[in-house]
Residue frames as a rotation matrix with the C-alpha (Angstrom) as fourth column:
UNK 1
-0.476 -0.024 -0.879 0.71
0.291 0.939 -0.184 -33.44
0.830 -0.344 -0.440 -18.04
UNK 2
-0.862 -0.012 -0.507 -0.10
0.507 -0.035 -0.861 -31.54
-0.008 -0.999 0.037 -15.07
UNK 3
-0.609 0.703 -0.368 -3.22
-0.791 -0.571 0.218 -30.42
-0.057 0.424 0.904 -16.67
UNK 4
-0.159 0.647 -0.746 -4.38
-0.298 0.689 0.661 -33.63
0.941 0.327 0.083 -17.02
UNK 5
-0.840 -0.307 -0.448 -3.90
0.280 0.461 -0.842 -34.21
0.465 -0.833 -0.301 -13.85
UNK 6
-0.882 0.449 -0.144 -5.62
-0.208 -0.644 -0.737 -31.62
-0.424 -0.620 0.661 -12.30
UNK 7
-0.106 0.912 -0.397 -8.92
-0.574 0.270 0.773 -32.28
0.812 0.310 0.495 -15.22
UNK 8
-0.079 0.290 -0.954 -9.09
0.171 0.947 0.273 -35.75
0.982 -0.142 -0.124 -13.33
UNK 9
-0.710 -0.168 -0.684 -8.32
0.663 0.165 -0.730 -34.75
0.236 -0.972 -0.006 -9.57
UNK 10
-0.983 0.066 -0.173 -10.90
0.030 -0.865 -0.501 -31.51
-0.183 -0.497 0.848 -9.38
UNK 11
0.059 0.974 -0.217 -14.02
-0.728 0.191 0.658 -33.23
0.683 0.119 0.721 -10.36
UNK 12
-0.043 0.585 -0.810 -13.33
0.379 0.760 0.529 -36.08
0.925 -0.284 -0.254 -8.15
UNK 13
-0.904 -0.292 -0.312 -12.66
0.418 -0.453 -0.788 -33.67
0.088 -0.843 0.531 -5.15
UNK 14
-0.521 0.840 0.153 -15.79
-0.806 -0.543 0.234 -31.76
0.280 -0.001 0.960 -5.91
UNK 15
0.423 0.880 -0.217 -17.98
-0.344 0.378 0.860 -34.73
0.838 -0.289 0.462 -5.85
UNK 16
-0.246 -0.245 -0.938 -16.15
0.764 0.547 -0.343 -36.13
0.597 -0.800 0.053 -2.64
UNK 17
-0.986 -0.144 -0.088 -16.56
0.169 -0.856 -0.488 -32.77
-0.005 -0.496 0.868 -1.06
UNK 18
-0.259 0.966 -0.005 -20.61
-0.813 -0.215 0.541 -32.92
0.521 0.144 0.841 -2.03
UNK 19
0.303 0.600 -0.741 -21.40
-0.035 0.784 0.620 -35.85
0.952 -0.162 0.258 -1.43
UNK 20
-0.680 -0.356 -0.642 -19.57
0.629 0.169 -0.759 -35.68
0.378 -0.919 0.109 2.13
UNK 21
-0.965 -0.259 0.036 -21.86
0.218 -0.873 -0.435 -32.50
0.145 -0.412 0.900 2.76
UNK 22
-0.258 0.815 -0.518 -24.99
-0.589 0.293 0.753 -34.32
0.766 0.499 0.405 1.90
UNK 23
-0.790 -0.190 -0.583 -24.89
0.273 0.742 -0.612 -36.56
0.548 -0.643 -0.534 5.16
UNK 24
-0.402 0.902 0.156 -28.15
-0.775 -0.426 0.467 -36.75
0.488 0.067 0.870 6.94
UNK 25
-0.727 0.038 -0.686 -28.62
0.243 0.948 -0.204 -38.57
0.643 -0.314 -0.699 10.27
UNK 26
0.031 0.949 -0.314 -31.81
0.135 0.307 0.942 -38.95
0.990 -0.072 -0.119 11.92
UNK 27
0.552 -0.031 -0.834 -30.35
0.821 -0.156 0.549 -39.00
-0.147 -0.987 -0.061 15.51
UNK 28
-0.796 -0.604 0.049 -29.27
0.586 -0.787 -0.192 -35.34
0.155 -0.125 0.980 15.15
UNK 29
-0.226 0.762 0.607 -33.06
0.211 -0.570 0.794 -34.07
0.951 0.307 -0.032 15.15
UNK 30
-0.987 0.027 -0.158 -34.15
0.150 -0.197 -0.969 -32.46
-0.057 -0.980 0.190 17.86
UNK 31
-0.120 0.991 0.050 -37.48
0.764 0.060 0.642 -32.13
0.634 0.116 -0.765 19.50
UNK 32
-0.198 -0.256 0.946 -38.16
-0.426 -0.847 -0.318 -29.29
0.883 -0.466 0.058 21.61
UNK 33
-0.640 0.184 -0.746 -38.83
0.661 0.626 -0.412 -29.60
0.392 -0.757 -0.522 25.34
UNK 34
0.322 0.921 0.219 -42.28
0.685 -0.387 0.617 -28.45
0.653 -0.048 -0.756 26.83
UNK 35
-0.784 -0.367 0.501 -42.05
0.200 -0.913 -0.357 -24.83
0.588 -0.180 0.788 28.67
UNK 36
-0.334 0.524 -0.784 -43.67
0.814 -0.260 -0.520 -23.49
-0.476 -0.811 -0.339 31.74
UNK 37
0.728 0.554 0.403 -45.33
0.650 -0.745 -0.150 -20.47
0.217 0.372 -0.903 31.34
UNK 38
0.454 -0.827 -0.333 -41.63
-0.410 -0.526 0.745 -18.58
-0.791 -0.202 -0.578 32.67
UNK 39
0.794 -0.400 -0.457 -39.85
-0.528 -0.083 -0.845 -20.66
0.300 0.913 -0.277 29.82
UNK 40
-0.448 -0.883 0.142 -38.31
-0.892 0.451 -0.012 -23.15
-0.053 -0.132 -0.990 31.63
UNK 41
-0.190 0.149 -0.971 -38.26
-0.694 0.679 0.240 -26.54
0.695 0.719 -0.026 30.93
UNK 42
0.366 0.525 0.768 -40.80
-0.785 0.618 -0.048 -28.95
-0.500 -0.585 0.639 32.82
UNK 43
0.992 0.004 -0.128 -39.62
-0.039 0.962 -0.272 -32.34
0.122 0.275 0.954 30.80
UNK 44
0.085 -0.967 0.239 -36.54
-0.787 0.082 0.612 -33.57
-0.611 -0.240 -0.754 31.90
UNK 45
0.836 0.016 -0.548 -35.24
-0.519 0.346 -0.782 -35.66
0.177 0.938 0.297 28.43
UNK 46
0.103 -0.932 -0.346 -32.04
-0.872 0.083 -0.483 -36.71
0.479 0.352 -0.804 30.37
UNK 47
-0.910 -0.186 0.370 -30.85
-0.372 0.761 -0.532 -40.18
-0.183 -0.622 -0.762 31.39
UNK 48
0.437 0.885 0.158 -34.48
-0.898 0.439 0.021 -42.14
-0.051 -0.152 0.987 30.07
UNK 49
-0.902 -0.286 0.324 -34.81
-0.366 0.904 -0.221 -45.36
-0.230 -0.318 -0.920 30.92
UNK 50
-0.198 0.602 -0.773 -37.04
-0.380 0.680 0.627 -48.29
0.904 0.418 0.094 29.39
UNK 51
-0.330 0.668 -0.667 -37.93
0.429 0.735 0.524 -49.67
0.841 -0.113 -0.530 32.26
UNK 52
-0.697 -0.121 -0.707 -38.79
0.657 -0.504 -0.561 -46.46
-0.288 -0.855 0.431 34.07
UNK 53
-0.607 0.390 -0.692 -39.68
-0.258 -0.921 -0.293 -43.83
-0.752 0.001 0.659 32.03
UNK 54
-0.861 0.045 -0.507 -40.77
-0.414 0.518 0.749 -45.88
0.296 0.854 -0.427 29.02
UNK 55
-0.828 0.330 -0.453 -42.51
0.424 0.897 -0.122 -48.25
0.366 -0.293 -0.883 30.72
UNK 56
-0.852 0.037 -0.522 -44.76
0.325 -0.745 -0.583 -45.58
-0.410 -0.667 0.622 32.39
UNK 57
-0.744 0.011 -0.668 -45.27
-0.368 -0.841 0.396 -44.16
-0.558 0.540 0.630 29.70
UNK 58
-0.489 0.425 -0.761 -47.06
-0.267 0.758 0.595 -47.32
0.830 0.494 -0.258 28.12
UNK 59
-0.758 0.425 -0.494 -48.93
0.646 0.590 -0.485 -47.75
0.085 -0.687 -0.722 31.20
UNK 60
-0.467 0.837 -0.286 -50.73
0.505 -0.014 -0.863 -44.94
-0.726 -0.548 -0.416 30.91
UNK 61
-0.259 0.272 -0.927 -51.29
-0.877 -0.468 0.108 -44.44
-0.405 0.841 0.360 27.12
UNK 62
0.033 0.051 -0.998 -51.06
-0.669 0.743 0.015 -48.22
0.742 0.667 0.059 25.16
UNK 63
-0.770 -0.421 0.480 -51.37
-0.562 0.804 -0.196 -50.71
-0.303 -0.421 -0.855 27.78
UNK 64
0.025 0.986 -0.165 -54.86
-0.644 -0.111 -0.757 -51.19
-0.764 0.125 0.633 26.37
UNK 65
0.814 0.159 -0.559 -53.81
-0.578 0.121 -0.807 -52.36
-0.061 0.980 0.191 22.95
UNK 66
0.138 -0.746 -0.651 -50.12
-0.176 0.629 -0.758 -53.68
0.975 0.219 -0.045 23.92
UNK 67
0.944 0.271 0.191 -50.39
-0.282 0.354 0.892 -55.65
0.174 -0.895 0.411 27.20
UNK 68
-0.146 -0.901 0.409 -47.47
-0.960 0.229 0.160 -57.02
-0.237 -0.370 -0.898 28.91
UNK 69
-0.500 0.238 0.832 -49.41
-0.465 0.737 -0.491 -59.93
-0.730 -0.633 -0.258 29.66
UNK 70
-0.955 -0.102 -0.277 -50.47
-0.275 -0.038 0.961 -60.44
-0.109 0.994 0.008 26.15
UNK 71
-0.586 0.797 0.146 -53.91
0.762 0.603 -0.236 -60.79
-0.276 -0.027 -0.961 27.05
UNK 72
0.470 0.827 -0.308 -54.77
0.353 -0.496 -0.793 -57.39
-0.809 0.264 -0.525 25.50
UNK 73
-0.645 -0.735 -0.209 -51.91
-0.026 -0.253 0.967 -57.46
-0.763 0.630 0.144 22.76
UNK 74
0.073 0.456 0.887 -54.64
0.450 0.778 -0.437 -57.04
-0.890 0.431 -0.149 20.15
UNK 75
0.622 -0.426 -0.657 -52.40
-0.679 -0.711 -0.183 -54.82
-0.389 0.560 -0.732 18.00
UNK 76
0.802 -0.594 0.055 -49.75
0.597 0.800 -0.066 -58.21
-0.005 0.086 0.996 17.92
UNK 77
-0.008 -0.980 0.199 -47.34
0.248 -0.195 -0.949 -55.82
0.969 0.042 0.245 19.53
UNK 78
0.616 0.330 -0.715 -46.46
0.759 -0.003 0.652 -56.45
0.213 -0.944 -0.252 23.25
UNK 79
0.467 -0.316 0.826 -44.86
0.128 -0.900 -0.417 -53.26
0.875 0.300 -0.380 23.39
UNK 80
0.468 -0.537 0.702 -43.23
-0.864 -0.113 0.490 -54.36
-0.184 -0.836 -0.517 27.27
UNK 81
0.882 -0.257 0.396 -41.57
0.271 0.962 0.021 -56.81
-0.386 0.088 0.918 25.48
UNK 82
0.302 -0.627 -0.718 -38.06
-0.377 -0.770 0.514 -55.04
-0.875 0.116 -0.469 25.14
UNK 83
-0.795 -0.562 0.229 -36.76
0.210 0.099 0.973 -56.73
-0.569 0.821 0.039 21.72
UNK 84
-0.014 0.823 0.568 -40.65
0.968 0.154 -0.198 -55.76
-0.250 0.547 -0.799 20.16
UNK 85
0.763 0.431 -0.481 -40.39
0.576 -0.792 0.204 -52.31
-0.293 -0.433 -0.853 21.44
UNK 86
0.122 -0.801 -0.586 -36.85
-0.227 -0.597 0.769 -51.48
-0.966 0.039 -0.255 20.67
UNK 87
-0.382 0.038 0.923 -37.10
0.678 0.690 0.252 -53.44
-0.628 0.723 -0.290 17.39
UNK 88
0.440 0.858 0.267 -40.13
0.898 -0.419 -0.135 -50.80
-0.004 0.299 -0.954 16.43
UNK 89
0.753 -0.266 -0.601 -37.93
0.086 -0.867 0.491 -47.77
-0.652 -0.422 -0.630 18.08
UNK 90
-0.181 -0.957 0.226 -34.72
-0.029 0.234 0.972 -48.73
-0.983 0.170 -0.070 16.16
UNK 91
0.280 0.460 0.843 -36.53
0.274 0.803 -0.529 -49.82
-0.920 0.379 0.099 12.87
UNK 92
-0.630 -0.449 -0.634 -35.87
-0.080 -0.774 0.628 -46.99
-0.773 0.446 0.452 10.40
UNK 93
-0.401 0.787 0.469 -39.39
0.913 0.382 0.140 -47.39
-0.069 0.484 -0.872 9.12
UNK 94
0.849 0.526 0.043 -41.43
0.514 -0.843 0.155 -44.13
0.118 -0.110 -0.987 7.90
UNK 95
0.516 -0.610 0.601 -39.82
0.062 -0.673 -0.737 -41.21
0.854 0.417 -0.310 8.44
UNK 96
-0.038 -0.865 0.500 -38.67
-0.850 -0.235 -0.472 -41.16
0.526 -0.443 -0.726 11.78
UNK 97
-0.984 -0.161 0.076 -38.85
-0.173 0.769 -0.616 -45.00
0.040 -0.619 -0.784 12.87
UNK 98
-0.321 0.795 -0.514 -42.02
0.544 0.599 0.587 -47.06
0.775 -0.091 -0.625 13.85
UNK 99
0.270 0.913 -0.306 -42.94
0.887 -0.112 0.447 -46.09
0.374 -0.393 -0.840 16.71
UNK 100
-0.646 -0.349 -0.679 -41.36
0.493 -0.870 -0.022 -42.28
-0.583 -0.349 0.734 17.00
UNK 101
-0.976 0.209 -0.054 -43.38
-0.144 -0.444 0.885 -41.68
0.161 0.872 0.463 13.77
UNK 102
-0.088 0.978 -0.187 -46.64
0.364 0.206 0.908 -43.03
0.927 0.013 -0.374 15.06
UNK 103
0.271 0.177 -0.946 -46.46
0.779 -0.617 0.108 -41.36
-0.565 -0.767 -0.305 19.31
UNK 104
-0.775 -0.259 -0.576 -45.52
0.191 -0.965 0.177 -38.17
-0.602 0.027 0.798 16.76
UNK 105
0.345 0.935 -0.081 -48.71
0.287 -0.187 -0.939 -38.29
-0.894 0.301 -0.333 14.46
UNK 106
0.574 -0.208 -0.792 -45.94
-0.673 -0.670 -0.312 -37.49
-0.466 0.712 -0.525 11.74
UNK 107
-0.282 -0.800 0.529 -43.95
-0.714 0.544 0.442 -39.54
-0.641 -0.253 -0.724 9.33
UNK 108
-0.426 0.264 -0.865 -46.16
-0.838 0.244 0.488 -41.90
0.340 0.933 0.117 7.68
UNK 109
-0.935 -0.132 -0.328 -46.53
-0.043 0.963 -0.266 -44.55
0.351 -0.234 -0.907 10.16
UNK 110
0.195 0.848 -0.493 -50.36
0.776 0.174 0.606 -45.59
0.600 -0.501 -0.624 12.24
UNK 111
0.188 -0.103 0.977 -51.22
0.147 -0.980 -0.131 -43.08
0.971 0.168 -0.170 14.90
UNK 112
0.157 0.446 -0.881 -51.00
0.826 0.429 0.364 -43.92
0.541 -0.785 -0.301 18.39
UNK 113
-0.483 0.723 0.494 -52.50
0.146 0.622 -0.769 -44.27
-0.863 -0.299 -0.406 20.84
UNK 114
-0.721 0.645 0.253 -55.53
0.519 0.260 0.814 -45.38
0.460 0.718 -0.522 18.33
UNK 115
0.091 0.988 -0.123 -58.65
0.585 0.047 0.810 -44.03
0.806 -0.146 -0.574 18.90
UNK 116
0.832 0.058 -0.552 -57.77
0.493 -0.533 0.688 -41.69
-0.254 -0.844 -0.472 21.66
UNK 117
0.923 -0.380 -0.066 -55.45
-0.370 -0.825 -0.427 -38.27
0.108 0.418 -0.902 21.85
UNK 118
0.578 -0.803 -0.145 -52.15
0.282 0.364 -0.888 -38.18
0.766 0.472 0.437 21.06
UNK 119
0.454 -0.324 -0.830 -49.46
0.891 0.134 0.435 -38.19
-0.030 -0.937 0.349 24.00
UNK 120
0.853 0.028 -0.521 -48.20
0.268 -0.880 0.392 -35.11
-0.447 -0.474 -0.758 25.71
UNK 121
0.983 -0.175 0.045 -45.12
-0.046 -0.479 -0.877 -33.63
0.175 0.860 -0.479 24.67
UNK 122
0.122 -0.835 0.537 -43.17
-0.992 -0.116 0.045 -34.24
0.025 -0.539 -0.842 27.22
UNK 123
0.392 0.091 0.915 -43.86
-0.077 0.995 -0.066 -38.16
-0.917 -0.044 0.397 26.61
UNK 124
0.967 0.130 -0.217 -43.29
-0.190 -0.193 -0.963 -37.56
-0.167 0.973 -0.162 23.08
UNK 125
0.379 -0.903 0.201 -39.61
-0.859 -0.424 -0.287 -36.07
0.344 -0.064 -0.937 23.92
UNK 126
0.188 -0.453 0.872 -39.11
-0.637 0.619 0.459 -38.90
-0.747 -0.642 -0.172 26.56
UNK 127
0.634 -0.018 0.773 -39.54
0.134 0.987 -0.087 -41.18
-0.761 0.158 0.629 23.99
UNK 128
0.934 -0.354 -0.053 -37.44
-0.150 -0.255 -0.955 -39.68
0.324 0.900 -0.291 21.40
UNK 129
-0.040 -0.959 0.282 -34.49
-0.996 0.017 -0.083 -38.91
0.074 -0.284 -0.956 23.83
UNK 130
-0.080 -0.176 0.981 -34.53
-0.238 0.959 0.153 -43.06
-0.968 -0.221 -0.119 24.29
UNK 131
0.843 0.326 0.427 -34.66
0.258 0.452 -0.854 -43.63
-0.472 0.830 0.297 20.66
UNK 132
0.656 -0.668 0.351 -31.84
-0.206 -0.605 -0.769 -41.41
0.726 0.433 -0.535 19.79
UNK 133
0.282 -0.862 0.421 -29.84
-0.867 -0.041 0.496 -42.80
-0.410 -0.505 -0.760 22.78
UNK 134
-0.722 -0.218 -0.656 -30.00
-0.514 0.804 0.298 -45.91
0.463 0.552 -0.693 20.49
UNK 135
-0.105 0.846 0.522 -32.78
-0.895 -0.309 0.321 -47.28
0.433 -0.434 0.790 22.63
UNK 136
-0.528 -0.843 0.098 -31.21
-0.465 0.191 -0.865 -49.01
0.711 -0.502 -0.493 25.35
UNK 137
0.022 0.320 -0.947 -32.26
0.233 0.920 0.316 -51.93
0.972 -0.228 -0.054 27.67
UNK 138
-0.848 -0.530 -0.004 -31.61
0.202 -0.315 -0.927 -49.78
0.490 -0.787 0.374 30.87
C-alpha cells in the first residue's frame, strides 16, 4: 500500500517542484545604470515619476510624433496622455512591453524615436525603472 502511495505522491511532487522553478517575471530584469568614467553611477533610476521624469523625457525625444496637444499625434499615440502611455508601458506586448521594447531597439516591437537615434541610456533605465514600478500616475 505504501508503495502505491509513494508511485503517486513522487511524480506529483517532482512536477510541482519544476514547474514552481520555472517562474519567470519580467519585472525582475534589470538594466544596468550608465557609469562615469570612475564607475559611478550618473542615472539616478530611483523614485521616477511620469509627470517629471517621463514627461521630459518625451519632450525631448517623441514630442514630434506624440504631441500632447494632439496636433502632431501622427503616430495615433498621444503618449502625454497617461492611460495611452501606461496602457503601452504595462501592455505585455513583444518581449518586454510596447513601449520598453521599442525606447530599447530590442524585443520585437517599432523602434523609437523613428527616424532619429535611439535614447540615451540613462532615459532608457528611467523608463524601465517606471515600468517595473508598475508604471504609476505619480
Amino acid at each position: 500500500m505504501i508503495k502505491r502511495i509513494l508511485i503517486v505522491v513522487i511524480p506529483f511532487l517532482t512536477c510541482a517542484v519544476f514547474f514552481q522553478s520555472c517562474f519567470y517575471d519580467k519585472a525582475d530584469q534589470q538594466y544596468p545604470s550608465p557609469k562615469d568614467s570612475t564607475g559611478n553611477n550618473t542615472c539616478d533610476t530611483t523614485n521616477i515619476r511620469y509627470s517629471v521624469e517621463i514627461k521630459s523625457i518625451l519632450d525631448a525625444n517623441c514630442q514630434t510624433c506624440h504631441d500632447e496637444n494632439g496636433a502632431n499625434t501622427v503616430s495615433g499615440f498621444n503618449l502625454y496622455d497617461y492611460a495611452t502611455i501606461s496602457g503601452l508601458a504595462l501592455d505585455g506586448q513583444f518581449t518586454y512591453g510596447t513601449l520598453l521594447s521599442a525606447v530599447m531597439h530590442q524585443g520585437g516591437a517599432p523602434m523609437m524615436p523613428e527616424d532619429g537615434p535611439m535614447l540615451n541610456d540613462c532615459d532608457i533605465n528611467k523608463i524601465a525603472a517606471w515600468v517595473h514600478a508598475g508604471a504609476p500616475n505619480n
